[in-house]
One Martini backbone bead per residue (centre of mass of N, CA, C, O) as a GRO file, in nm:
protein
  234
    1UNK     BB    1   0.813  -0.594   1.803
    2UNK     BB    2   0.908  -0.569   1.458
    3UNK     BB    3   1.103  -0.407   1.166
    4UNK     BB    4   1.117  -0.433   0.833
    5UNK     BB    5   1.136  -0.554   0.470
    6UNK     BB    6   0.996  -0.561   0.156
    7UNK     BB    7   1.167  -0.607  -0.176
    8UNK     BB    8   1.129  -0.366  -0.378
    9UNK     BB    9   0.908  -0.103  -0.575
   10UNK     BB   10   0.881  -0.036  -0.335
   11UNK     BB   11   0.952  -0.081  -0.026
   12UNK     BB   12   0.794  -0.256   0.260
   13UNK     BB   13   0.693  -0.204   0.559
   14UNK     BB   14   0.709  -0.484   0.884
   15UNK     BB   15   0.530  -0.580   1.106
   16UNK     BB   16   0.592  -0.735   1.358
   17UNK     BB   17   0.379  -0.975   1.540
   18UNK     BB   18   0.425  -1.167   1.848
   19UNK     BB   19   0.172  -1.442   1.974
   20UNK     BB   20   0.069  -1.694   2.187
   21UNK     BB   21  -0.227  -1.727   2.001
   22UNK     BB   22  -0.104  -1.822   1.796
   23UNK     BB   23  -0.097  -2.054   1.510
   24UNK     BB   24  -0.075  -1.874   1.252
   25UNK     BB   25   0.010  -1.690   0.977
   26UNK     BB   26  -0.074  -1.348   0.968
   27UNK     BB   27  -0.234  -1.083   0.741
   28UNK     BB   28  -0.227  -0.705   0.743
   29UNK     BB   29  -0.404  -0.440   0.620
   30UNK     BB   30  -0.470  -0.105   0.676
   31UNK     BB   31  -0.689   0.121   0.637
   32UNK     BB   32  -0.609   0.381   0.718
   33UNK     BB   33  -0.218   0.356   0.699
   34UNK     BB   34  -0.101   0.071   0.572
   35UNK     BB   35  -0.011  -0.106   0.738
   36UNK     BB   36   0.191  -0.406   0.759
   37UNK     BB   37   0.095  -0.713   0.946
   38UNK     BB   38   0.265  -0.967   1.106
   39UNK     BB   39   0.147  -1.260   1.225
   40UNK     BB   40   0.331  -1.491   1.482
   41UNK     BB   41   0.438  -1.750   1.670
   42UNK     BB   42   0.665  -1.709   1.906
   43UNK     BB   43   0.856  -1.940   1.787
   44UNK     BB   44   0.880  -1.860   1.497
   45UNK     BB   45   1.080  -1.764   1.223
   46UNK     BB   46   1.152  -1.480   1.077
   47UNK     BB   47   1.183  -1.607   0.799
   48UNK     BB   48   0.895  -1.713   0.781
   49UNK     BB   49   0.720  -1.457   0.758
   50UNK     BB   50   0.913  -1.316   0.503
   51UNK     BB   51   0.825  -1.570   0.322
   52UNK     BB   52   0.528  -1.526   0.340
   53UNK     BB   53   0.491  -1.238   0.236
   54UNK     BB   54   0.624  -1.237  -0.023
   55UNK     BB   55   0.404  -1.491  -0.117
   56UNK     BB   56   0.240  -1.161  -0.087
   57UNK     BB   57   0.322  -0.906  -0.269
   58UNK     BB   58   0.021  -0.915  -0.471
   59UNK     BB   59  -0.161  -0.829  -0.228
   60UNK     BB   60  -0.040  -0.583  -0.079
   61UNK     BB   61   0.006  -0.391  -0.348
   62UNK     BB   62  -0.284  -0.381  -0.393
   63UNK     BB   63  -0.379  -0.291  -0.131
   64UNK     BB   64  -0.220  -0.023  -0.158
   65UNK     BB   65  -0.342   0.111  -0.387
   66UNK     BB   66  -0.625   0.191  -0.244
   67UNK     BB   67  -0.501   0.390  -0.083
   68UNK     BB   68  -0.512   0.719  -0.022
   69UNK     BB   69  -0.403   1.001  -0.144
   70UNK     BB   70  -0.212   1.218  -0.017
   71UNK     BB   71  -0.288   1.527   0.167
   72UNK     BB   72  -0.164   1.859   0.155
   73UNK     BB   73  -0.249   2.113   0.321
   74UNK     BB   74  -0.403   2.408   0.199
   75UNK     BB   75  -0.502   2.625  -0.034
   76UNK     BB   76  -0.783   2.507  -0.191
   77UNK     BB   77  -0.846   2.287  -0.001
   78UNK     BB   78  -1.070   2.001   0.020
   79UNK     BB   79  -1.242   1.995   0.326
   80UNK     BB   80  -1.371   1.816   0.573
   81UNK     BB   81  -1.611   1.935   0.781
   82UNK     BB   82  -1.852   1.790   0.915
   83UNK     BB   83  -1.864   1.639   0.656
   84UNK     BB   84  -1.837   1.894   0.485
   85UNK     BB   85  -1.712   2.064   0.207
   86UNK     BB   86  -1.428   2.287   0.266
   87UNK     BB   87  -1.221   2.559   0.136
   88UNK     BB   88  -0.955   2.663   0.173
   89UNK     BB   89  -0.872   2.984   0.298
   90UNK     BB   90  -0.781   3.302   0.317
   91UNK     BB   91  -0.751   3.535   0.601
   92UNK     BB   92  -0.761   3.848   0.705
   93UNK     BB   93  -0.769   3.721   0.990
   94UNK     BB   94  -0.636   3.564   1.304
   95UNK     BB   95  -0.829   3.338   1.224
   96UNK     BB   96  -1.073   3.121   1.234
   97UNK     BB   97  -1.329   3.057   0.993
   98UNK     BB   98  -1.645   2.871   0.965
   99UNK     BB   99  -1.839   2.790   0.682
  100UNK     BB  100  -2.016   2.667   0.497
  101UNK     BB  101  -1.791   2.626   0.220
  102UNK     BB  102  -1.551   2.702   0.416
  103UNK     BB  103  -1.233   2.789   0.571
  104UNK     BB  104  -1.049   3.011   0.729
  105UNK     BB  105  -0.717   3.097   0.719
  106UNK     BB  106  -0.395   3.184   0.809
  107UNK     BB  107  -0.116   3.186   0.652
  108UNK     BB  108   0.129   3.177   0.806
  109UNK     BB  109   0.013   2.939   1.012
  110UNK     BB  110  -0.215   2.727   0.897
  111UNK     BB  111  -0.122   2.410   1.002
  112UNK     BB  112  -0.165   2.481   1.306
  113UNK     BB  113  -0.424   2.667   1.305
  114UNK     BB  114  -0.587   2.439   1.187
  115UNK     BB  115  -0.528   2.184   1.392
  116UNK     BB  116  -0.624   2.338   1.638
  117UNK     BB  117  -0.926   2.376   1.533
  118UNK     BB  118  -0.999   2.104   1.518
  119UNK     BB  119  -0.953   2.016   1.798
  120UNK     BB  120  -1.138   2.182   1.934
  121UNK     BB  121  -1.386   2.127   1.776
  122UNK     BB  122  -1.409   1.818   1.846
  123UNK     BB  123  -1.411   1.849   2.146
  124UNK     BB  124  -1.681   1.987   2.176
  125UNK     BB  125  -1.838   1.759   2.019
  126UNK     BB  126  -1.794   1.539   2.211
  127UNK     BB  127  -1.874   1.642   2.501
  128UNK     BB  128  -2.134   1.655   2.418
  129UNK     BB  129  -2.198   1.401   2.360
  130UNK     BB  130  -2.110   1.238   2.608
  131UNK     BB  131  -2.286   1.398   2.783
  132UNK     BB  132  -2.556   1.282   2.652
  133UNK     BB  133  -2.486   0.961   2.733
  134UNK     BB  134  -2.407   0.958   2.988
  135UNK     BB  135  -2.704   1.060   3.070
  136UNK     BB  136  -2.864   0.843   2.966
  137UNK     BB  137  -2.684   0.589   3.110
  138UNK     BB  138  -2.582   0.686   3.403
  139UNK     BB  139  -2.309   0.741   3.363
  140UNK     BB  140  -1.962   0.848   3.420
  141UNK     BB  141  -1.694   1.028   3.308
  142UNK     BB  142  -1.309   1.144   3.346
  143UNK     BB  143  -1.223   1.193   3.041
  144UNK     BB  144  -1.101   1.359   2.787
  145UNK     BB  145  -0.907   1.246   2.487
  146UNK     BB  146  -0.677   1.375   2.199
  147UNK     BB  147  -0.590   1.190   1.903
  148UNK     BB  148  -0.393   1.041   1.653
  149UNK     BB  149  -0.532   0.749   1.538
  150UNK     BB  150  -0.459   0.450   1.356
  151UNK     BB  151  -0.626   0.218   1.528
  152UNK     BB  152  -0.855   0.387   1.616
  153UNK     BB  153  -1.132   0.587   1.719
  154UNK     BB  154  -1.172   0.497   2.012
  155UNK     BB  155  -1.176   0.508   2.408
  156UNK     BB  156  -1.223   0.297   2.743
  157UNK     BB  157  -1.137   0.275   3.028
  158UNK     BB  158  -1.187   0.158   3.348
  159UNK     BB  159  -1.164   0.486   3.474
  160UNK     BB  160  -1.329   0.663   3.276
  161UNK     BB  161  -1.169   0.723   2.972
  162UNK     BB  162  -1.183   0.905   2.715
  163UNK     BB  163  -1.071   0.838   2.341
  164UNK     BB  164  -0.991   1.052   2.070
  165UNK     BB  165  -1.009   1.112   1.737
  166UNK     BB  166  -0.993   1.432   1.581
  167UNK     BB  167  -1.063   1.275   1.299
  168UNK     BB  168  -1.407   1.324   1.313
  169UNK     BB  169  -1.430   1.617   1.222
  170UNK     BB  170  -1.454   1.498   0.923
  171UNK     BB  171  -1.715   1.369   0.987
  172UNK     BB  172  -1.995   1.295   0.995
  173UNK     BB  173  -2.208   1.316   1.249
  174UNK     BB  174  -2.325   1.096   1.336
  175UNK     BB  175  -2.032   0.938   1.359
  176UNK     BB  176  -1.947   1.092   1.590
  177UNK     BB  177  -2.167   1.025   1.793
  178UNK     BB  178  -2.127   0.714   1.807
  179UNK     BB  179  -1.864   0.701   1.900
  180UNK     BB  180  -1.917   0.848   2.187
  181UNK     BB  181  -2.142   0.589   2.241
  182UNK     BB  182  -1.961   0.348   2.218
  183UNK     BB  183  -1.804   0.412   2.454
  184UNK     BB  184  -2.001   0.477   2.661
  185UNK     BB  185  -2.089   0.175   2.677
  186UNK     BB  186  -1.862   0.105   2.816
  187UNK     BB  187  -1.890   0.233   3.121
  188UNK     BB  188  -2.116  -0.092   3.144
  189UNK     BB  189  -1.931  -0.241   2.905
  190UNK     BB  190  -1.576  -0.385   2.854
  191UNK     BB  191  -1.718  -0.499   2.571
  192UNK     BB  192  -1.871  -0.674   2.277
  193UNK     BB  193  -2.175  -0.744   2.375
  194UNK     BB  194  -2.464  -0.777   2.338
  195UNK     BB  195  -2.496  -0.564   2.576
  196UNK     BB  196  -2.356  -0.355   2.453
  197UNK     BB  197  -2.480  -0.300   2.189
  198UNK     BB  198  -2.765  -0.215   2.333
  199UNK     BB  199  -2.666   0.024   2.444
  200UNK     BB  200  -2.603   0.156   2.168
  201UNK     BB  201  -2.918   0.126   2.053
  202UNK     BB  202  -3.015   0.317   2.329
  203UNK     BB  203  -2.852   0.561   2.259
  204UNK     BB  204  -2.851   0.608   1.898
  205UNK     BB  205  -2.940   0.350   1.724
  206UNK     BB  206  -2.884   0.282   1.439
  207UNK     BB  207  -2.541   0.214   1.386
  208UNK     BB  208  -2.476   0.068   1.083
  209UNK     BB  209  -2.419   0.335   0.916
  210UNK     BB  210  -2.171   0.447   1.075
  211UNK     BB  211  -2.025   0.173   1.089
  212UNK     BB  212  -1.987   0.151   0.744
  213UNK     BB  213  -1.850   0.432   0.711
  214UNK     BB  214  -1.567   0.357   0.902
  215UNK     BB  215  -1.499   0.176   0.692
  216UNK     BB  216  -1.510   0.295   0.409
  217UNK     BB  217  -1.376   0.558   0.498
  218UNK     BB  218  -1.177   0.631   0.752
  219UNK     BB  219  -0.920   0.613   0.549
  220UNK     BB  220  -0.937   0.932   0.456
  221UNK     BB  221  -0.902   1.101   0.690
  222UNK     BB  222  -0.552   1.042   0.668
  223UNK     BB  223  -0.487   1.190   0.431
  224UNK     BB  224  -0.423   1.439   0.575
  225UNK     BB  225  -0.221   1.729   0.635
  226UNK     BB  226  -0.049   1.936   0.886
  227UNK     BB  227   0.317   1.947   0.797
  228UNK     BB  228   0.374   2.193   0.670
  229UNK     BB  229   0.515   2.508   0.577
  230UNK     BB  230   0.566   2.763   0.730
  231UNK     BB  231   0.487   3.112   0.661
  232UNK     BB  232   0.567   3.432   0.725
  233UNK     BB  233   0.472   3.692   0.903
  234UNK     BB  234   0.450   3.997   0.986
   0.00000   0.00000   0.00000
């Protein structure tokens, strides 16, 4: 892979990825994270794709536009925990306590201890997942891994380890059970046949609507951020 740039106002970032299977240049604007990847040939010359891209400027950033507006979590933001839209709020005590309509989080450090109380709360919820769909399923799996991924919801490997993004933990549950549902049918199935979608729809039912929330919103989840500037405490 290789990064560019498509120049306008503002300039747009573009990966190219380089594959022997392609026939001719394609290009992807990402739901989750915005990333804009032009695949082409082997052989073909780089100059090639970027005036391909080029001539698709006015289609990248409509594309572009319509990706959600970044939110930098602070005191007042409304974030989906569970699927549940809940304000955070400043806690009086140095802990993080999840309410019905709130997240109380200490103001000193928010963004840390608000990300780690979110990454703590996932792995609870998938482990649980998991632990129920590898019995209903009759494999075992090695182990859990939380990622912050922008390119899947989870994956499973060779040697039965599954891996998720920890920003599931903002979806509906039903949403985060499918996704623990869809890689636990991988340790039966390493692939996406039919025989692995029926696994899937034998561990939890209709996995449908679950998987067309995660195509239409599943790139709002990435809109959070929890990067900003701690205070001091004292």
């Amino acid at each position: 892979m290789s990064n560019q740039h498509l120049l306008g106002d503002p300039p747009i970032p573009l990966t190219l990825r380089r594959s022997a299977r392609a026939r001719r240049i394609s290009l992807r604007v990402s739901a989750l994270d915005g990333r804009v990847t032009v695949t082409l040939p082997e052989r073909l010359r780089t100059e090639a794709a970027l005036e391909f891209a080029s001539e698709k400027e006015d289609w990248i950033r409509k594309h572009l536009a319509r990706q959600p507006a970044q939110v930098q979590v602070g005191i007042d933001t409304l974030l989906p925990v569970d699927g549940t839209q809940r304000r955070v709020v400043a806690a009086t005590g140095r802990r993080v306590e999840l309410g019905p309509d709130t997240i109380a989080v200490p103001p000193a450090a928010l963004h840390r201890s608000l990300e780690r109380y979110l990454r703590e709360l996932a792995r609870d919820r998938l482990a649980e997942a998991s632990d129920f769909y590898a019995a209903r399923l009759g494999r075992s799996y090695a182990r859990i891994t939380l990622r912050d991924t922008r390119s899947r919801w989870g994956s499973c490997t060779s040697d039965g380890g599954l891996m998720y993004s920890w920003r599931l933990i903002l979806a509906p549950p039903d949403v985060l059970r499918y996704v623990a549902a869809h890689e636990v049918a991988h340790l039966a199935e390493m692939n996406h046949s039919p025989a692995f979608w029926n696994h899937v729809h034998r561990l939890f039912g209709n996995y449908e609507p679950a998987r067309n929330w995660l195509r239409s919103h599943g790139g709002e989840l990435h809109r959070f951020r929890f990067d900003g500037p701690e205070r001091s405490g004292e």
